[in-house]
N, C-alpha and C positions, 0 to 999 in steps of 0.2 A: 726356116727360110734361108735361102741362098744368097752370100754377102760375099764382096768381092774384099782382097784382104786390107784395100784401105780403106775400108769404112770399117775395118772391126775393131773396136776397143778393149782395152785393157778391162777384166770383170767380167765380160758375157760369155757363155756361154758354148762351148764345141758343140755340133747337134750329129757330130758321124763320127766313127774310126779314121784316121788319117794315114796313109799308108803312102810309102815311097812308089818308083813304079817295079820297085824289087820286091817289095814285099813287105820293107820292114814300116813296123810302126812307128809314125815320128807323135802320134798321140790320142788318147782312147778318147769314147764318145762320154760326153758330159764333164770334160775337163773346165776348167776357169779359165779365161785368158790370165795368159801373165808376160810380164816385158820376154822374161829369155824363149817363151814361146812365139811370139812374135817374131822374134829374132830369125827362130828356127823354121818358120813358113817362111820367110821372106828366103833365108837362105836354098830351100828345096823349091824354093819358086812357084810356091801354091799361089794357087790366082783366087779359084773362088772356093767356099766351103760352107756345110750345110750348119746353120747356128740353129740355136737354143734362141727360141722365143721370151726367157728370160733375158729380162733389162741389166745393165752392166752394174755393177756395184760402187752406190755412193764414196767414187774415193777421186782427193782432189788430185792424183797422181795418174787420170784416166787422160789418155791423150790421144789424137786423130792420127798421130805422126808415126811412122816404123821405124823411119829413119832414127832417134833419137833415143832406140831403143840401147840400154848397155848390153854388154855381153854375159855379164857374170852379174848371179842375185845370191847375196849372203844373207841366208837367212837368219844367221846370228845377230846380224846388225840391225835389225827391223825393230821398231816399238812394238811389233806384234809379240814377236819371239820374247821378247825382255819381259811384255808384261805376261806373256805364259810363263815363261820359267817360274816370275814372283807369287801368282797365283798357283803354280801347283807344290811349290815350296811350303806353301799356306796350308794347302792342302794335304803334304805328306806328313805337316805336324799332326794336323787333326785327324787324321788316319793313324797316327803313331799312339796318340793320346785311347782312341776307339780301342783299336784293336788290344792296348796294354788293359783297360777297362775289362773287356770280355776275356782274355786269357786268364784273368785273377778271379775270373769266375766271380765276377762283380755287378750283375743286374742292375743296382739300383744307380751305377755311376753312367751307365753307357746310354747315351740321349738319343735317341732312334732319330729325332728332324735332324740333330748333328751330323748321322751319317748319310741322308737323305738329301740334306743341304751340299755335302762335299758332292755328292754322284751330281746333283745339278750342275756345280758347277765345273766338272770335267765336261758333263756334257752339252754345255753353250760351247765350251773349247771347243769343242768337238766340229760344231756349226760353221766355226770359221772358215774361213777360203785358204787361210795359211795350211801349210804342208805341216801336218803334225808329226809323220813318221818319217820327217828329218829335223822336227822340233826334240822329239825323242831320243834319237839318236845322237845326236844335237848335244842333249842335255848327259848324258854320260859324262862328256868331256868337263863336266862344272864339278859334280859332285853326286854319287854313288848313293851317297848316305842322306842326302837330302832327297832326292827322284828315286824315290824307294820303287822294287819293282813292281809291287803290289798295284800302284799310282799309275804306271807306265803301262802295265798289261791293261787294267781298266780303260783309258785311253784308245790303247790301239784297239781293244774289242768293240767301243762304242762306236769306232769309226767305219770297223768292217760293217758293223749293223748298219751303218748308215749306207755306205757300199753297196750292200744285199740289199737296201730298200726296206730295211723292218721299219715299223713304225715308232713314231717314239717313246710311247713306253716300253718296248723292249728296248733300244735303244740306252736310256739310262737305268734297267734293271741291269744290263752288263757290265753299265760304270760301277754299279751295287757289287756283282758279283768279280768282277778284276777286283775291286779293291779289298776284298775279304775271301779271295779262292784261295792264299797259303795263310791264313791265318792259325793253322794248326802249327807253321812251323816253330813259332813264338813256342811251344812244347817239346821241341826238340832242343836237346843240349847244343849250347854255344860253340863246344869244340868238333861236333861234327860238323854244322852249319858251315864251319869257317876253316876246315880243314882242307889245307894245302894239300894233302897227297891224296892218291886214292883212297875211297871208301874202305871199308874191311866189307866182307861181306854181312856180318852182323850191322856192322854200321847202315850199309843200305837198308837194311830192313826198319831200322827205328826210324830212316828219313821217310822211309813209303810211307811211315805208317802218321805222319802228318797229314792225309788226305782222313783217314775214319777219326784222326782227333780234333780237325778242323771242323767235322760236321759237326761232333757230338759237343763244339765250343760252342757253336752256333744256337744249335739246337735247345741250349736251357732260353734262347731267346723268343719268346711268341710273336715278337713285333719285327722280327727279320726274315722275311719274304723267304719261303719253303723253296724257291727256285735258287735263292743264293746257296744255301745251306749245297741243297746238290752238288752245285756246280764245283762246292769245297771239297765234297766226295768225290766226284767224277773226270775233275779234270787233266788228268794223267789218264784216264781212260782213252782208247784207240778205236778206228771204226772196224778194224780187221781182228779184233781182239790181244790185240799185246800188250795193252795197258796193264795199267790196275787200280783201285785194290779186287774192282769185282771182276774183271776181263769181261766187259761189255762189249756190244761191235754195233756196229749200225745204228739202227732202227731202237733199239733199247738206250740210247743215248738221244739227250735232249738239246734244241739247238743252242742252248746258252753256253752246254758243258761243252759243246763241241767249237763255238765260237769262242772261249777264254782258252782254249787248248791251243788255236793255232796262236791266241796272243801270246800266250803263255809261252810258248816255244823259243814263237822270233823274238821275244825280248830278252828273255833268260840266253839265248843265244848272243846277242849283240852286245849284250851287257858285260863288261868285267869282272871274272870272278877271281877268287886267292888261288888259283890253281891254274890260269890263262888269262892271258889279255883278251879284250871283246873281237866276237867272230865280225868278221865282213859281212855286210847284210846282203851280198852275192853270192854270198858262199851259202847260207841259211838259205837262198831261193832254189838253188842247185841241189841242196838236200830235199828243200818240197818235191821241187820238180822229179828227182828219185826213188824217194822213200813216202813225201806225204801224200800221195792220190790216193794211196791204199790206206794209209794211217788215220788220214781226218777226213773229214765231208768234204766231196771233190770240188762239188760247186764252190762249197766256200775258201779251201786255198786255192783256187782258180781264180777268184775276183782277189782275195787277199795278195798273191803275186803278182797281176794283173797291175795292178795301182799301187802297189809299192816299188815295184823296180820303174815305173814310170816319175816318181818322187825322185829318182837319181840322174835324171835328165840331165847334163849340164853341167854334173859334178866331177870332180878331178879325184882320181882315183890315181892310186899305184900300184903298177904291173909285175907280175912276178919274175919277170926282166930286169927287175931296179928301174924301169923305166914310167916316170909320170903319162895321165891321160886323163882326155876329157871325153865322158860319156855321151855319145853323139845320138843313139840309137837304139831300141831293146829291139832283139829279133823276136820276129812273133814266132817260135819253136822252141827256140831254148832262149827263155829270157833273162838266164844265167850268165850269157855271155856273150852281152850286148856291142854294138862297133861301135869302135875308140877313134879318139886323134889324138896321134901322139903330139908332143910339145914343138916338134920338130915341122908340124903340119902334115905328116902324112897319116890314112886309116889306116886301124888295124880291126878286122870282124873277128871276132872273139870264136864267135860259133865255128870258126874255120881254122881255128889253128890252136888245136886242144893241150901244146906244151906251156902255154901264156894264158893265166887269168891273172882276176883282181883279186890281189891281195889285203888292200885296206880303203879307206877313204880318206882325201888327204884333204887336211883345214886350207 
């Protein structure tokens, strides 16, 4: 139904695309309302807009008013974000406990509801209205070794699922499979794992070879789902064939493998390693945008960039100018290189002036 913007509340539902009268998107069909969205209708001077027949969400922060909207939402500062972080802190222990159980090749210690219990609870996470792929991101900045990636890929796959409209047991079969798709690396030596310089090229070969000793960890287990096991095998696999370890393409790959492949990317990307600091999560969409249509399932980095560069709405980023901005807009073309405003108050469109990107995201 058709709501004019002072009667829409905080919690319901977007029911269309919103588009400037240039073209670009100020936000996709089936968002949440939230205050800085608000903000951003009133600013572009949207009158009326097609809603979501879902009812607004029980929150005593739901208000009639535009006017009283802030400008800026930290979403570090939320009780939502504080009790995700403690909850999957919880949860990286008892993934650390699981997965040390099966690499020791120890059947009778590793408790199947215990790992079926943790995929549950990533995915109620998963359910919330909060922004998880800036909870993610987010959570880099606390601690590496607590937000194991294993925990963080599970996550964002559960959410693409939820994105594509799978249903919910696939859904929390991907929190299963993130959080045990590099579990072969536990088999790899410590010194290459955590190796500052490049690989040798013998080196690369014993890290590949974590995807065939990841299945074959899995594999003494009858009570871990045959689609996990795969996706341990498969997910370095590509849809064009450049993967490995089998060079699969397409249609011989399955959607699980192929949905932990693009988590697996953008967080291992965004993430801090001993050998670089965490990439820009603009930069990793600018790689989709040229390299993954042909790598992974289009449809699904298609929704997967779709809704995550729209998660940076609003955020202050740093230009490779030296110069601070605030993400106004994603262009619907190249949503790599969304229009800014600088601190100064004036735009800058990104998509139009290809000497200037984002270079980080700034706290």
């Amino acid at each position: 139904m058709k709501m004019s913007l002072e009667n829409i509340k905080i919690g319901m539902c977007v029911g269309q695309d919103l588009y400037t009268e240039s073209g670009q998107l100020i936000t996709p069909n089936n968002t949440f309302v939230t205050p800085e969205l608000l903000a951003k209708l009133k600013k572009f001077k949207i009158k009326w807009i097609e809603m979501s027949p879902a009812a607004p969400d029980d929150n005593p922060n739901t208000t009639d008013h535009v006017e009283d909207i802030p400008d800026i939402f930290d979403i570090r500062n939320t009780p939502g974000f504080k009790s995700f972080q403690s909850e999957t802190s919880e949860a990286a222990e008892s993934l650390t406990s699981s997965l040390d159980s099966i690499s020791h090749k120890s059947p009778d210690t590793v408790h199947i509801d215990m790992i079926n219990n943790l995929s549950t609870l990533l995915y109620e996470n998963n359910k919330s209205n909060l922004n998880l792929i800036d909870m993610v991101y987010n959570m880099h900045e606390y601690s590496d070794a607590i937000y194991t990636h294993s925990v963080n890929v599970g996550m964002i796959a559960s959410h693409l699922g939820h994105w594509l409209g799978l249903p919910d047991d696939d859904i929390k079969l991907l929190v299963t499979c993130g959080l045990f798709h590099d579990i072969g690396k536990l088999l790899i030596p410590k010194e290459i794992l955590e190796k500052s310089a490049p690989l040798t090229p013998e080196e690369y070969k014993i890290m590949y070879s974590h995807t065939t000793k990841g299945f074959e960890l899995l594999d003494q287990f009858d009570d871990i789902d045959y689609r996990v096991k795969r996706v341990a095998l498969l997910h370095h696999e590509r849809c064009d064939g450049s993967g490995y370890p089998m060079h699969f393409m397409g249609d011989e790959l399955d959607k699980y493998s192929k949905i932990i492949a693009i988590a697996d990317v953008y967080e291992a990307m965004t993430a801090e390693r001993p050998y670089r600091g965490p990439i820009c999560p603009f930069t990793v969409v600018d790689y989709f945008e040229k390299e993954g249509l042909h790598k992974f399932e289009t449809k699904y980095v298609l929704k997967f960039i779709n809704k995550m560069v729209n998660s940076y709405l609003h955020t202050k980023v740093l230009l490779s100018n030296g110069k601070e901005a605030t993400v106004i807009m994603i262009n619907k073309n190249i949503k790599s290189r969304p229009l800014v405003k600088m601190d100064g108050g004036e735009f800058l469109d990104l998509s139009v002036t290809p000497e200037i990107h984002i270079v980080k995201m700034v706290s």
